[in-house]
C-alpha positions in Angstrom: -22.3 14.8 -9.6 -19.7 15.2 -7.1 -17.9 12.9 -4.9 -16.1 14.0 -2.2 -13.1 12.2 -1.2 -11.0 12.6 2.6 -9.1 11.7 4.9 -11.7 10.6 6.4 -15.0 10.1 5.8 -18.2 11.7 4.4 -19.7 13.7 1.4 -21.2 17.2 2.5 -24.7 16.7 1.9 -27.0 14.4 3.3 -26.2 11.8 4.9 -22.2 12.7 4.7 -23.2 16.3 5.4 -23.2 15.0 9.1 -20.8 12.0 9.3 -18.2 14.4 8.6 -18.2 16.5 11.6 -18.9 14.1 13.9 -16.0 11.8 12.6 -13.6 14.9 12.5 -14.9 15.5 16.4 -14.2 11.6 17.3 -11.5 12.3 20.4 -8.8 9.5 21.4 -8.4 8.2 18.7 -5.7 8.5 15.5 -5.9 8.7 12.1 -3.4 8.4 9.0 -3.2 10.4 6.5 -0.1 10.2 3.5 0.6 7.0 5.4 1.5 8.0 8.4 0.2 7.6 11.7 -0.9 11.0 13.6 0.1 10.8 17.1 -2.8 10.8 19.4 -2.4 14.5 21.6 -1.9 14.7 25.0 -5.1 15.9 25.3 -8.3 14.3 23.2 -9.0 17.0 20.7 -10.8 16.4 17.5 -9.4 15.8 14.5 -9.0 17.5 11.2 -8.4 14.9 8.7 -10.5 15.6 5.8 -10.0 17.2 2.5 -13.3 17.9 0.4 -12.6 17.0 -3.3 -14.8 17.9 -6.2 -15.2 15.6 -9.4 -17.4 14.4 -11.8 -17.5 10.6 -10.4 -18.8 9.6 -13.8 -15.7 10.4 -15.6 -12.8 8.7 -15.0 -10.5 10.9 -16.4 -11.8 13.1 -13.6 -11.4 10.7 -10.8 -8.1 9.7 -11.8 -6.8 13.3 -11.7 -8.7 13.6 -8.4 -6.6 11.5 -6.5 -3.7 12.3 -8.7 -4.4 15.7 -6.9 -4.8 14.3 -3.1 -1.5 12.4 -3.8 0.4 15.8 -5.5 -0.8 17.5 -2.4 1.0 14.7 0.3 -2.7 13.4 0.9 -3.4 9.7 0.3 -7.0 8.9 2.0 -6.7 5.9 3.9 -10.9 6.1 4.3 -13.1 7.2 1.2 -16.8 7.3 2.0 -19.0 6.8 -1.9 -22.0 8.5 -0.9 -22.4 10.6 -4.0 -26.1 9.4 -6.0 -29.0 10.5 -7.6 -32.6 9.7 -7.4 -34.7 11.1 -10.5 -37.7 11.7 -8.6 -40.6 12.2 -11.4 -38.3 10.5 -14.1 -37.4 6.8 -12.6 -40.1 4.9 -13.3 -41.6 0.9 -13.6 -39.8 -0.7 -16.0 -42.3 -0.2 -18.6 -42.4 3.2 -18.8 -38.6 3.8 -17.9 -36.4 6.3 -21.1 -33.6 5.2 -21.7 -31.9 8.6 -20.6 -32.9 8.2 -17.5 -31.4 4.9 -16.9 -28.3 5.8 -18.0 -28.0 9.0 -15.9 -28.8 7.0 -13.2 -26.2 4.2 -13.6 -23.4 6.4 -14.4 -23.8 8.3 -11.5 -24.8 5.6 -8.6 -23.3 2.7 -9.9 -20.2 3.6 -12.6 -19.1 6.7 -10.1 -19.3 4.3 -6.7 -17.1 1.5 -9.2 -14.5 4.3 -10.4 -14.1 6.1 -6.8 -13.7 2.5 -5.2 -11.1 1.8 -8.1 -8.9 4.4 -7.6 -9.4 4.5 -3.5 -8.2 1.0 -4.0 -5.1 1.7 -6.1 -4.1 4.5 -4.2 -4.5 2.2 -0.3 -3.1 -0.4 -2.1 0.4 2.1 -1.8 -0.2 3.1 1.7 -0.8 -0.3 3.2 -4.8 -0.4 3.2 -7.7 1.7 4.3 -11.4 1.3 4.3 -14.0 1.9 1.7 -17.5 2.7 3.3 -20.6 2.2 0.2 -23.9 3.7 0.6 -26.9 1.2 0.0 -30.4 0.9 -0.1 -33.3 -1.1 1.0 -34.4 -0.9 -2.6 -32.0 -2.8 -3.8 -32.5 -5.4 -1.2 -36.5 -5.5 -1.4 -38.9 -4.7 -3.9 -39.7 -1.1 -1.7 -38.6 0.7 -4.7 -41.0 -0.9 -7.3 -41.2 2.6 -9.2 -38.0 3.3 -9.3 -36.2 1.0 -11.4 -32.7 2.7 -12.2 -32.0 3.5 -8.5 -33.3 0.2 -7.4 -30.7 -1.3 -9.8 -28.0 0.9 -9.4 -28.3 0.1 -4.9 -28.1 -3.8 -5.8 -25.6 -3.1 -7.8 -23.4 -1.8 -5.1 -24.0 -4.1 -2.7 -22.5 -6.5 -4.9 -19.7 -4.4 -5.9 -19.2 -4.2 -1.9 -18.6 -7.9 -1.2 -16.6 -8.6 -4.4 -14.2 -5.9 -3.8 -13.8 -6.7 -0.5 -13.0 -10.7 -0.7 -10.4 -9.3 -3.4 -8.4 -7.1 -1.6 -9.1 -8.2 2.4 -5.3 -9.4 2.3 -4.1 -6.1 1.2 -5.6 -4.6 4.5 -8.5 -2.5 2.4 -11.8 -3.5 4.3 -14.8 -2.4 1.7 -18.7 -1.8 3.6 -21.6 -0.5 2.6 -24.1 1.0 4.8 -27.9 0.9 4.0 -29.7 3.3 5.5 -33.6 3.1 5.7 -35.8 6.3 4.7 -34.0 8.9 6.0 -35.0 12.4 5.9 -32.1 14.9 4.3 -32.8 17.8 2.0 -32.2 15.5 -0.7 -35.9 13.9 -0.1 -37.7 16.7 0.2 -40.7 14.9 -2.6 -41.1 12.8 0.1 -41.1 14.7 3.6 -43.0 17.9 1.9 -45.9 15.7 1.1 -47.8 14.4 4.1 -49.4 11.3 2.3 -46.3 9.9 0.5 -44.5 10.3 4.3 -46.9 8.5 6.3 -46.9 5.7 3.5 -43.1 5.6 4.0 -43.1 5.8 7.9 -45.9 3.3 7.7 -43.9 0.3 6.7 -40.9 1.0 9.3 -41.2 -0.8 12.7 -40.1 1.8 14.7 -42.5 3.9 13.5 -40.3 7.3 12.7 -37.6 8.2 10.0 -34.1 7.9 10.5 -31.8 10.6 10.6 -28.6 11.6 9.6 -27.7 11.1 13.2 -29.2 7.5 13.1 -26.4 7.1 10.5 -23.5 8.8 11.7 -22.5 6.4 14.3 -21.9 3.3 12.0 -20.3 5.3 9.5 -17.7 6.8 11.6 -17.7 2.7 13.4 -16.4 1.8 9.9 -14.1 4.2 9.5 -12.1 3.2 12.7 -9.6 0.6 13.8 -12.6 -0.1 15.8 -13.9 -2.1 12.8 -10.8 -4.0 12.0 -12.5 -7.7 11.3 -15.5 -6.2 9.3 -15.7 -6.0 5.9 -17.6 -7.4 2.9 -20.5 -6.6 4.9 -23.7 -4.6 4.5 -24.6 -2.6 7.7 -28.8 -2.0 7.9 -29.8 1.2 9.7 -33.4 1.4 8.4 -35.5 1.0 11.8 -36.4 -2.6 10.8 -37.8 -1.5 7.6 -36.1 -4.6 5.7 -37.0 -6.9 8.5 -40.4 -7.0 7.2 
């Protein structure tokens, strides 16, 4: 599994696959990069600020020499979005009936990656004088919605713990740590789901306002998060699930 990590926010599938453009489009506003501040234009334009980086998140070997990479190349990312995650469809299971391998997959991916991407985004802001750490979450690990899907379930709780503790550590250092929980949302990653008309209408059943979410519905928090705009907030976890977890 890959984790993208910028100069600005987002992963390229999913979810990130449109934050990122829509953060790189935000006008008036500037970004750092290395450290230093880019001057805002004379003009609004949008700005290019991210640089996709491929690892296995899993190994930290590999994240270390993935930022070792961003910093050889001038690039220090003062905003790292952890988005990167699997869902075993047809293998996570009820506790019961759960292999072991499949647990472990799981947890190395969702929770160990998210842990060794926040630890190195942490040691590299804590040379550039802070940043901010965005964590993708889950109603299942807030609620029992994801019953039959243990590992996930686990893994989502897991980093909305990881989250607040991180973030009470390092607040004084100027790295704010978030993570966003987004409610069913169709991406080509859920395609078990939105292909079959039953499971869907379950889904869509238990969310208020009666649709799923979007990419888009996620976008604007993400990119919210990313900014100065979001200076006080952090150690926070930022529901965009149509009132699903109201329930």
């Amino acid at each position: 599994m890959t984790d993208p990590l910028r100069c600005g926010p987002a992963p390229v599938r999913g979810l990130g696959g449109s934050v990122r453009p829509r953060a790189d489009g935000r006008e008036g506003s500037g970004g750092r990069c290395g450290g230093e501040r880019t001057p805002l234009p004379t003009t609004p334009q949008p700005l290019r600020l991210h640089r996709p980086l491929a690892i296995d998140i899993s190994s930290e070997p590999a994240v270390e020499a993935g930022f070792a990479e961003l910093a050889e190349a001038g690039w220090s990312p003062d905003v790292v979005v952890a988005n990167a995650g699997v869902q075993l469809f047809g293998q996570d299971a009820k506790i019961a009936d759960l292999d072991l391998a499949v647990w472990q997959r799981t947890v190395d991916v969702n929770l160990t990656g998210t842990m060794l991407t926040v630890k190195h985004a942490v040691r590299s802001m804590l040379t550039t004088g802070g940043g901010s750490i965005i964590l993708t979450g889950s109603p299942t690990g807030l609620t029992g919605e994801g019953n039959d899907f243990t590992s996930y379930a686990t893994t989502k709780a897991g980093i909305h713990g990881l989250a607040r503790t991180v973030a009470a550590a390092y607040a004084a250092d100027g790295i704010r740590v978030n993570a966003v929980v987004p409610g069913y949302t169709e991406t080509p990653l859920v395609t078990t789901i939105s292909d079959d008309p039953a499971e869907r209408a379950a889904i869509v059943g238990r969310i208020p306002m009666g649709r799923p979410g979007t990419p888009a519905d996620v976008e604007g928090i993400m990119v919210f998060l990313a900014s100065d705009d979001a200076a006080f907030a952090t150690g926070a976890l930022f529901r965009v699930d149509g009132g699903m977890t109201s329930l």
